[in-house]
C-alpha positions in Angstrom: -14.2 -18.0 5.0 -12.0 -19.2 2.3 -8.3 -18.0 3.4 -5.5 -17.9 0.8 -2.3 -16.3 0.7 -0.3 -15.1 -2.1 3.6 -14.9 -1.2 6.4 -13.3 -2.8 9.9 -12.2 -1.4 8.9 -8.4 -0.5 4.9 -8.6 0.1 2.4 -11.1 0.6 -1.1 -10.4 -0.2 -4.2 -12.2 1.3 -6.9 -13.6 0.1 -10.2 -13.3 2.2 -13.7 -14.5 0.7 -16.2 -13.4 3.7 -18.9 -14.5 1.3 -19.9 -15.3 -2.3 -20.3 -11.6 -2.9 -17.5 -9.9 -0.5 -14.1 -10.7 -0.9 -10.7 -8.8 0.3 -7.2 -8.1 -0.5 -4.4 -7.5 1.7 -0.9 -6.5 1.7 1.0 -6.3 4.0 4.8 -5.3 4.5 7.8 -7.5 5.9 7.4 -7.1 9.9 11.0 -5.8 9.4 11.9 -2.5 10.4 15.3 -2.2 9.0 14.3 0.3 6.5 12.6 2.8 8.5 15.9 2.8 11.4 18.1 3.7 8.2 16.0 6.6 7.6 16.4 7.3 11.4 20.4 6.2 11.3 21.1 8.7 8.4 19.0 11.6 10.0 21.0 10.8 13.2 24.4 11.1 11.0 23.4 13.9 9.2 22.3 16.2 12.2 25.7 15.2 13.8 27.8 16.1 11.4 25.6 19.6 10.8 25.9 19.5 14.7 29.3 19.8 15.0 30.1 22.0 11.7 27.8 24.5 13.6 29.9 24.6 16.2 27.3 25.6 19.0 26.7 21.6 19.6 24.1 20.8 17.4 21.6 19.4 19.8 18.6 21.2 18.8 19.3 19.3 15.4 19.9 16.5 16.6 16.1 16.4 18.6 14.9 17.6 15.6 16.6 14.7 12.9 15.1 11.9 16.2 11.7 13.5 15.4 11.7 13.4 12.1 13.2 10.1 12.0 10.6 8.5 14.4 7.7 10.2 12.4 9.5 8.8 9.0 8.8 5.4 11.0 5.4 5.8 12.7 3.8 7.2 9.2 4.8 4.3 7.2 2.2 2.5 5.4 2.5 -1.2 6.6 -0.9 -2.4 5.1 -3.4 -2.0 2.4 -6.4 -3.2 1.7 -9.1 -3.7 -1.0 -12.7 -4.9 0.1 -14.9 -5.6 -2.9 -18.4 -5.5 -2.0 -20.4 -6.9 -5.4 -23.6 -4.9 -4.6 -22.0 -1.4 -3.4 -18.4 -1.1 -4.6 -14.9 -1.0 -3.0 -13.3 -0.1 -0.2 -9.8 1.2 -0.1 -8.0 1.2 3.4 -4.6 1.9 4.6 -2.9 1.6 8.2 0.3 2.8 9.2 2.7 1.2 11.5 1.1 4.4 14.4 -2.1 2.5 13.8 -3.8 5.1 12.2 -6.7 3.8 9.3 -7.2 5.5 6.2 -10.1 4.6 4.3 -12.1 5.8 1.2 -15.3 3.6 -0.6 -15.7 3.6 -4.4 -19.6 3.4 -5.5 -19.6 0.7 -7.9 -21.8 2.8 -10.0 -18.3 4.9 -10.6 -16.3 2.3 -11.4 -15.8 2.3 -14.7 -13.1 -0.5 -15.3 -9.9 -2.1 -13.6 -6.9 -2.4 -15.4 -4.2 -4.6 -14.7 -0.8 -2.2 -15.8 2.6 -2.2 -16.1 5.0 0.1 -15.5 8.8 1.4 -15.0 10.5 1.5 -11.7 14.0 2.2 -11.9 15.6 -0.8 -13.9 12.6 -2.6 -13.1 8.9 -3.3 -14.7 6.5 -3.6 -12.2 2.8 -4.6 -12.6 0.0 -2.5 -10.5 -4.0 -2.1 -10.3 -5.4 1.0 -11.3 -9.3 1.9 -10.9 -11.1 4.2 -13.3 -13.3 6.3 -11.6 -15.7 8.3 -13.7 -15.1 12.0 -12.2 -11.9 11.4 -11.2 -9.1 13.5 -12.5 -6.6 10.3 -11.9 -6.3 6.7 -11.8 -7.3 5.3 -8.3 -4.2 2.7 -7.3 -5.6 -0.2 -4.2 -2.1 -0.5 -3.2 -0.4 2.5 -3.9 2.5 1.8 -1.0 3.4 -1.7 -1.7 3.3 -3.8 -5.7 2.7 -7.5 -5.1 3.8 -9.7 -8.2 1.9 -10.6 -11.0 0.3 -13.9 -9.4 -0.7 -12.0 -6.7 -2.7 -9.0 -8.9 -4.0 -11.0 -11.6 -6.0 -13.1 -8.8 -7.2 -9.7 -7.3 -8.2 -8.3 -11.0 -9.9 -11.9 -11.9 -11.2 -11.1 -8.5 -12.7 -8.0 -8.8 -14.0 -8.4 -12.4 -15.9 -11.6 -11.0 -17.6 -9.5 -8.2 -18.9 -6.1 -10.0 -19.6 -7.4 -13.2 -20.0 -10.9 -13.3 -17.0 -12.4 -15.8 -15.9 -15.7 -14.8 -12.8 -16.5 -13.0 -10.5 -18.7 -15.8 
């Protein structure tokens, strides 16, 4: 199994070739959870402060800011994946930090092409992957939660290309 991993300062993405004809790309998120307890913090703040403007205490909102807050963490996506099966298609999958899998399979006889796109984000450009799908009313994104650089995504586009339709990897 040939093992490579792409890094960059937000997400990494790795590079798994099973065989000559499966390969599979992974991103994962920082094991960090600093993000997701400032969701929590400000939902804490925010049902205090309606709390005590309430006057009756405010604990009811506070248990329900908690609850929302630890769903807000548990519901993150924290990985995504793209298996690339030459002879069937692709599979997309997701997992949250709860553990729970999402995952959909793409015929290859439906893929019509794989485009790597840019796009703005704020002040930012940022590059993606987007899947045509013949039938489908929008673009299919592999990693719709998490945009690896450039390196990363032109290696899974060469990638891809090479598997369903044969082009050579430059």
């Amino acid at each position: 199994v040939l093992f490579c991993i792409l890094w960059n300062s937000k997400w990494w993405m790795e590079v798994r070739q099973h065989s000559d004809q499966i390969w599979e790309y992974v991103v994962r998120s920082p094991t960090s959870t600093c993000g997701s307890l400032w969701i929590l913090l400000l939902c804490l703040v925010v049902a205090i402060i309606f709390g005590t403007e309430s006057g009756r205490g405010g604990w009811w909102v506070l248990a329900v800011a908690v609850l929302f807050g630890v769903a807000l963490h548990l519901t993150a996506v924290v990985e995504e994946s793209m298996l690339v099966i030459s002879a069937l298609g692709v599979q997309l999958a997701q997992r949250q930090r709860c553990g729970r899998i999402t995952r959909r399979f793409i015929d290859r006889k439906w893929i019509r092409n794989i485009i790597l796109n840019e796009g703005i984000q704020g002040n930012q450009v940022v590059f993606y992957l987007v899947l045509i799908v013949a039938g489908e009313d929008r673009l299919v994104l592999p990693f719709e939660h998490h945009l690896p650089r450039l390196p990363a995504l032109l290696s899974a586009y060469k990638g891809v290309r090479h598997l369903l339709w044969g082009e050579a990897i430059a």
